[in-house]
ZASETI-713929 format. One line per field, with one value per residue: residue number from 1; residue in one letter; x, y, z of N, C-alpha, C in turn. Coordinates in steps of 0.05 Angstrom, whole numbers, plus 32768, in hexadecimal, padded with zeros to 4 digits. Layout:
i <- [NUM|...] $
aa <- [A|...] $
n_c1 <- [X|...] $
n_c2 <- [Y|...] $
n_c3 <- [Z|...] $
ca_c1 <- [X|...] $
ca_c2 <- [Y|...] $
ca_c3 <- [Z|...] $
c_c1 <- [X|...] $
c_c2 <- [Y|...] $
c_c3 <- [Z|...] $
END
This chain:
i <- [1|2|3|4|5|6|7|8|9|10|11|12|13|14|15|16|17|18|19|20|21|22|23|24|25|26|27|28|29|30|31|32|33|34|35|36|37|38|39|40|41|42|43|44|45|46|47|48|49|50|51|52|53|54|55|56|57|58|59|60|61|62|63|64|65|66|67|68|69|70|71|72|73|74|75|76|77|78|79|80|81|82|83|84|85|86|87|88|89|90|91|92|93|94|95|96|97|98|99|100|101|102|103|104|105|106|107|108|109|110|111|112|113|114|115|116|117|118|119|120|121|122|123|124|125|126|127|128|129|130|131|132|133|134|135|136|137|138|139|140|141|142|143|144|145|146|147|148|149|150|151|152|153|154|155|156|157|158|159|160|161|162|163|164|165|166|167|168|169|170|171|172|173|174|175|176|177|178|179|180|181] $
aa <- [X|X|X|X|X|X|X|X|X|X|X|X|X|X|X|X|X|X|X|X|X|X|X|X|X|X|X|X|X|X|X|X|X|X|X|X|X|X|X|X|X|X|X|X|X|X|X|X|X|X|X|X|X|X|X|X|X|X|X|X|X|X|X|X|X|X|X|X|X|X|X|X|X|X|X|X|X|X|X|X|X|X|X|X|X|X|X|X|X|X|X|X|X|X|X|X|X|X|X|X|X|X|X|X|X|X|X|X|X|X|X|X|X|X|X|X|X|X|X|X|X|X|X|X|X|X|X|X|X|X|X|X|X|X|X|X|X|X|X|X|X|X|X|X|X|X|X|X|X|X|X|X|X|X|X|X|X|X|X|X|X|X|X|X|X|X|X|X|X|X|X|X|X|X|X|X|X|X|X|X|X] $
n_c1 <- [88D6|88CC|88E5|88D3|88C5|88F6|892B|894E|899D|89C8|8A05|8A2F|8A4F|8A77|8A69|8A3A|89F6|89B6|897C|8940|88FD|88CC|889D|88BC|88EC|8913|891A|892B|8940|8933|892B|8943|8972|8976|898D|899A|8991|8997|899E|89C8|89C0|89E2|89E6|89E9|89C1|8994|895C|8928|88FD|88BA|888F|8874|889B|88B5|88F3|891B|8908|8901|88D8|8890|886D|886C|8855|886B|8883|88B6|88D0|88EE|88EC|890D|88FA|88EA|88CD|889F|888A|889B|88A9|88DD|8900|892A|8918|8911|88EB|88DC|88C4|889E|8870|8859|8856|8874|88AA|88C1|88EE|8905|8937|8956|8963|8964|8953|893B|8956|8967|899B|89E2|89D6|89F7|89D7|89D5|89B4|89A1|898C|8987|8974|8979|8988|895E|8934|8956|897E|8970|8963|8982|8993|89C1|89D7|89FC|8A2A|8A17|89FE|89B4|8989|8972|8959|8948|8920|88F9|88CE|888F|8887|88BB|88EC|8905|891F|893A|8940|8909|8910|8908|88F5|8916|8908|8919|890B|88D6|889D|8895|8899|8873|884D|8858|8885|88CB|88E8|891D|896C|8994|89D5|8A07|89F8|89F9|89F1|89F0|89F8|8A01|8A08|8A27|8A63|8A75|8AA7|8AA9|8A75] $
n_c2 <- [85DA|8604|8624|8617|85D4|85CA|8592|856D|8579|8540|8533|84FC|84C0|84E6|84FA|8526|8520|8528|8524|850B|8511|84FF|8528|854A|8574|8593|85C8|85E0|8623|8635|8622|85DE|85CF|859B|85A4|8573|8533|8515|84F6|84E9|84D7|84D2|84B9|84B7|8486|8476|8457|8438|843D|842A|8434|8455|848B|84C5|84D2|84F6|8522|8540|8574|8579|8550|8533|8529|854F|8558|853E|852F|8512|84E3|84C4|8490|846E|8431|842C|840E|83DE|83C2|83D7|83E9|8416|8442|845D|8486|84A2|84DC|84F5|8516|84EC|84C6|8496|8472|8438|8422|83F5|83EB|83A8|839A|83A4|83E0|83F0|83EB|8404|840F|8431|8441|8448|845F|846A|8482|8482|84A1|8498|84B9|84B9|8489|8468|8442|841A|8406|8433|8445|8435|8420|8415|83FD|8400|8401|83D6|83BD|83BE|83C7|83C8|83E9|83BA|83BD|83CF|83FB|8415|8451|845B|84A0|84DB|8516|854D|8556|8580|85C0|85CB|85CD|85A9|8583|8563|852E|852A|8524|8553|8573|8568|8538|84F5|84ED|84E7|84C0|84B8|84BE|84E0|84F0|8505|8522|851E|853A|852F|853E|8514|84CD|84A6|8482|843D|8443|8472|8460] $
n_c3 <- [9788|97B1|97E7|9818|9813|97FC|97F5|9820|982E|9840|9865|984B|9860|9855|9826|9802|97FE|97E0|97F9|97F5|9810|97F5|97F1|97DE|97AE|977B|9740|970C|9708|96D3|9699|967E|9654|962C|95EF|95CC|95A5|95CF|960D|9649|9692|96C7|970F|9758|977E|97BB|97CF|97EE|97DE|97CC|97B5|977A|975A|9740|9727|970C|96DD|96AA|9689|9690|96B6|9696|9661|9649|95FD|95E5|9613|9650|968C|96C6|96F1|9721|9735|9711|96E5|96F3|972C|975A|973F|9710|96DB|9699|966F|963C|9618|95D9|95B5|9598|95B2|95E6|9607|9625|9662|968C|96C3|96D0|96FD|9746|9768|9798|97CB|97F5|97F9|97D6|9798|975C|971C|96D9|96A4|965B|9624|95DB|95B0|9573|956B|9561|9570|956B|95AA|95B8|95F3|962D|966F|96AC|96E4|970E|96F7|96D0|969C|9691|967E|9639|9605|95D5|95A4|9577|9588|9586|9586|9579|9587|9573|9564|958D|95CE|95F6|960F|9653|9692|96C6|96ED|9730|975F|975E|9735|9707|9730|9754|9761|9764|978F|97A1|97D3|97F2|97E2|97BC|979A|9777|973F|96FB|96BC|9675|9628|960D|95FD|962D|9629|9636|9655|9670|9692] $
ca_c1 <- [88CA|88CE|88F3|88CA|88CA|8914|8933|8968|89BA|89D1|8A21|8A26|8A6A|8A86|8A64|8A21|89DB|89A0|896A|8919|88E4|88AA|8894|88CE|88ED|891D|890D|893D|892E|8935|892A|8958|8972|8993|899D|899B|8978|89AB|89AE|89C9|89BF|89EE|89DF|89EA|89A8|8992|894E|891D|88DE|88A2|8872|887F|88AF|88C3|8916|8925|88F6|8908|88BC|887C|8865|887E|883F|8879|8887|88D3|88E0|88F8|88EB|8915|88E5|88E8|88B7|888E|887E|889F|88B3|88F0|8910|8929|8904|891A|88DD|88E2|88A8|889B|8855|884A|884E|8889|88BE|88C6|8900|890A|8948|8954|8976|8955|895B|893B|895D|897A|89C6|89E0|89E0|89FF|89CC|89D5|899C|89AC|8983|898E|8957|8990|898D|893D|8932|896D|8994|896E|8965|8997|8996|89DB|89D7|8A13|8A41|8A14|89E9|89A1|8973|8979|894D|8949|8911|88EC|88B2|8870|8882|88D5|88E2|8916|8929|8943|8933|8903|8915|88EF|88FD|8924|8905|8922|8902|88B7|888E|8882|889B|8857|8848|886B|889B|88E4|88F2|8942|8981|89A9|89E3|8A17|89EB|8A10|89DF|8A03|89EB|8A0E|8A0C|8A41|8A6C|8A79|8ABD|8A98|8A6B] $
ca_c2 <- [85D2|861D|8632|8607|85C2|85B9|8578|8576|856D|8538|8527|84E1|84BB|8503|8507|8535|8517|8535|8516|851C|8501|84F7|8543|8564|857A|85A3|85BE|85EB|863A|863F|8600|85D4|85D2|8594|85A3|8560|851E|84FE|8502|84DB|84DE|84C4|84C3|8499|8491|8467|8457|8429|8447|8410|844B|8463|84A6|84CE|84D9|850D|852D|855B|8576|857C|8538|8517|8532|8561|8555|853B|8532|84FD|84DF|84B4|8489|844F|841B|8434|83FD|83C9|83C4|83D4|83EE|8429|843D|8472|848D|84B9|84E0|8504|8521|84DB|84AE|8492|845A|843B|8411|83F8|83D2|838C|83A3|83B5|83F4|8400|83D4|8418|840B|843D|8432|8457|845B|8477|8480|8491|84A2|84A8|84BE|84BB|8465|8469|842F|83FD|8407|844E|8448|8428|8424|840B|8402|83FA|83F4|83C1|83C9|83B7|83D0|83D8|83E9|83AA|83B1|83EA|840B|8426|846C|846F|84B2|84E3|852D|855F|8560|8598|85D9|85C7|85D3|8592|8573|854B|8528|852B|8527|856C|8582|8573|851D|84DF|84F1|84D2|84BC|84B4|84D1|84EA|84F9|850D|8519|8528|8536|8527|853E|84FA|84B5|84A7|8467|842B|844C|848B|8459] $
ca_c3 <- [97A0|97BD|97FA|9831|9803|97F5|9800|9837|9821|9853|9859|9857|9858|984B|980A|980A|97F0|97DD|9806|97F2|981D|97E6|97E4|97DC|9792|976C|972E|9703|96FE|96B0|9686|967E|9637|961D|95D8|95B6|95AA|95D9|9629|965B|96AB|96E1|9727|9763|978D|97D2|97DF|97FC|97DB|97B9|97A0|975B|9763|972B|9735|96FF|96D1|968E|9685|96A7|96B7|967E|9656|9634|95E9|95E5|9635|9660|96A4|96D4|9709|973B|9733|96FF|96D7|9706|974E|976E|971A|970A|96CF|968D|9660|961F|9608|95CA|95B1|958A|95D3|95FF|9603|9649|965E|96A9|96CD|96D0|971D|975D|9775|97B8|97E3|980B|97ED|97BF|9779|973A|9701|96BF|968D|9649|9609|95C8|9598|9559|9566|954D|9578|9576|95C1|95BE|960D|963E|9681|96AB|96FE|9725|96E0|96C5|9682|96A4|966D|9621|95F3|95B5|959B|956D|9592|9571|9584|9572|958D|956B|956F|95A1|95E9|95FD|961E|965F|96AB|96D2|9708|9741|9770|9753|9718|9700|9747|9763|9765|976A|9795|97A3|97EB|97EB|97E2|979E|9796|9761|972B|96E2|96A5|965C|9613|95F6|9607|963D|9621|9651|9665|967C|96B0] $
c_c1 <- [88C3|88DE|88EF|88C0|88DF|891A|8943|897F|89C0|89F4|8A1A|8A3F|8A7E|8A8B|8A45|8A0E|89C8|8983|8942|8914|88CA|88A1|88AA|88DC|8902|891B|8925|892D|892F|8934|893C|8958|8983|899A|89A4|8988|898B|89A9|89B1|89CC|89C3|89EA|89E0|89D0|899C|8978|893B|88FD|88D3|8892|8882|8884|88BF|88E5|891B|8916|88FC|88E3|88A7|886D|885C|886C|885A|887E|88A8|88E1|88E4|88EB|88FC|8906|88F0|88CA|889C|8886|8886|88AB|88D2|8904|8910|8925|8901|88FD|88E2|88D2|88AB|8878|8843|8840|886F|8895|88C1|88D8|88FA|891F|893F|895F|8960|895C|895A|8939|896E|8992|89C0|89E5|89E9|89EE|89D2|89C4|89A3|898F|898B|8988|8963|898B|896E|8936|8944|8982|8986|8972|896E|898F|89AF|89CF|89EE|8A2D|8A31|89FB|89CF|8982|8983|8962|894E|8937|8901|88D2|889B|887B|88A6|88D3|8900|890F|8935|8934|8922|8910|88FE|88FB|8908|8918|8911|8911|88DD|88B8|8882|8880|887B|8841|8858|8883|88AE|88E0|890D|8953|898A|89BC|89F4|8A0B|89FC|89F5|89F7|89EF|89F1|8A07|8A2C|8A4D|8A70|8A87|8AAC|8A8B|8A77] $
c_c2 <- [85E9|8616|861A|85E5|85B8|859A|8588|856A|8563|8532|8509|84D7|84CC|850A|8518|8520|8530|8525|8522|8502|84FA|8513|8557|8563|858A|85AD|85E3|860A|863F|8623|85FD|85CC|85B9|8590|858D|854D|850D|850A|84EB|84E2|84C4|84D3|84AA|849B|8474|846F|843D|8422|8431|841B|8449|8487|84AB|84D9|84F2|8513|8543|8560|8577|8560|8528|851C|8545|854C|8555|8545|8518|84F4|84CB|84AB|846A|8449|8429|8423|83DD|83D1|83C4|83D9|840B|842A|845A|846B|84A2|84C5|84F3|8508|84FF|84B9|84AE|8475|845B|8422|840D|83E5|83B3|8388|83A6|83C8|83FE|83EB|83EB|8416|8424|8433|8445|8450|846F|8471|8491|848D|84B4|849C|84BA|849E|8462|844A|8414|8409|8422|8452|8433|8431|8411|8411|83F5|83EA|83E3|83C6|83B4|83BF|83DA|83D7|83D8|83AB|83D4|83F3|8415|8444|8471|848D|84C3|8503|8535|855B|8571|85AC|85D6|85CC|85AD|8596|8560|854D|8520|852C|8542|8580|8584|854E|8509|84E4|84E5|84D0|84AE|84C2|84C9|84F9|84F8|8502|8526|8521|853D|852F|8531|84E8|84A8|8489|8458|842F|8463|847C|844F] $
c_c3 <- [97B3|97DB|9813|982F|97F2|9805|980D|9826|9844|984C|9868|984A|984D|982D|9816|97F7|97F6|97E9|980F|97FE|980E|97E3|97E6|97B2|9787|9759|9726|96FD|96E1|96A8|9680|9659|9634|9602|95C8|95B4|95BA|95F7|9634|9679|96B6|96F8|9737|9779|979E|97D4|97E4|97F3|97C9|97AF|9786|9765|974A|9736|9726|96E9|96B9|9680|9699|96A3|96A6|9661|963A|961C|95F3|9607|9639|9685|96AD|96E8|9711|9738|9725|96F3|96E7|9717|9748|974F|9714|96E7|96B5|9676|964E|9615|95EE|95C3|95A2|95A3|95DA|95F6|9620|9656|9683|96AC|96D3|96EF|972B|975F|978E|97CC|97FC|980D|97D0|97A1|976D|9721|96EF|96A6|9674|9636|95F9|95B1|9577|9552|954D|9557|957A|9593|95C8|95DE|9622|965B|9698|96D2|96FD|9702|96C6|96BA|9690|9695|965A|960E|95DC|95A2|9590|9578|957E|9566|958D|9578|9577|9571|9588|95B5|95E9|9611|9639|9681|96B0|96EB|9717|975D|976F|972F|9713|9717|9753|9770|9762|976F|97A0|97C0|97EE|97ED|97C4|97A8|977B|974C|9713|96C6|968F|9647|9606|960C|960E|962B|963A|965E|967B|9699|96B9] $
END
């Protein structure tokens, strides 16, 4: 986001958040490597927003071969919303939850490209399994992640941006078990 387009860290209940207004962004100086066909991302996150807002991003707007995106209301309102791409197309799952009712939630988005379409992509709010993948897609995705920069807060650090707060985010190269959420 450079220097003068950071989000602000607010303390809130004497935890800190990360708090973007729609053009703000983070975006990792070296690509982010995760090394398998498996990741999962927890994070607990408060907002309010009805646009479409990319939350966390592995790639340049999703266009990358073997990346990911996390988004709010992307294919339906008020759902947080896990996509998978590889060079042959995408897999796109969304919650069965609300999200932007301005309460925090705990989401955890998992994939894993090893299933080949049975359970490959999960999604779990507030404890509770809220999206699963049953059903075999056109474009099953498999291999390794890409080697690609991490975005938060935007798509590609440059459109559909978040308006919210994050906090305690935790990226995984396995699929967390139910104890884990």
């Amino acid at each position: 986001g450079g220097s003068s387009n950071l989000p602000t860290f607010t303390l809130e209940g004497g935890e800190y958040a990360v708090t973007f207004n729609g053009s703000q962004s983070l975006k990792t100086n070296a690509n982010f490597l995760v090394g398998t066909d498996k990741v999962s991302l927890s994070f607990w996150m408060k907002t309010s927003q009805t646009a479409t807002a990319a939350v966390i991003e592995l790639g340049t707007n999703t266009t990358s071969n073997n990346s990911f995106i996390c988004s709010i209301n992307d294919t339906l309102a008020n759902r947080v919303s896990i996509t998978d791409h590889n060079s042959s197309g995408f897999n796109i799952g969304n919650s069965a939850i609300n999200i932007n009712d301005n309460n925090w939630h705990h989401v955890v988005l998992m994939i894993n490209r090893s299933l080949v379409g049975n359970q490959q992509n999960k999604i779990y709010v507030d404890g509770i399994l809220s999206y699963v993948q049953n059903t075999t897609y056109q474009s099953d995705l498999n291999g390794n992640f890409g080697n690609y920069p991490l975005f938060i807060g935007q798509r590609g650090g440059s459109i559909y941006g978040f308006n919210g707060q994050m906090k305690f985010l935790k990226i995984f190269n396995y699929p967390l078990s139910t104890t884990e959420i």
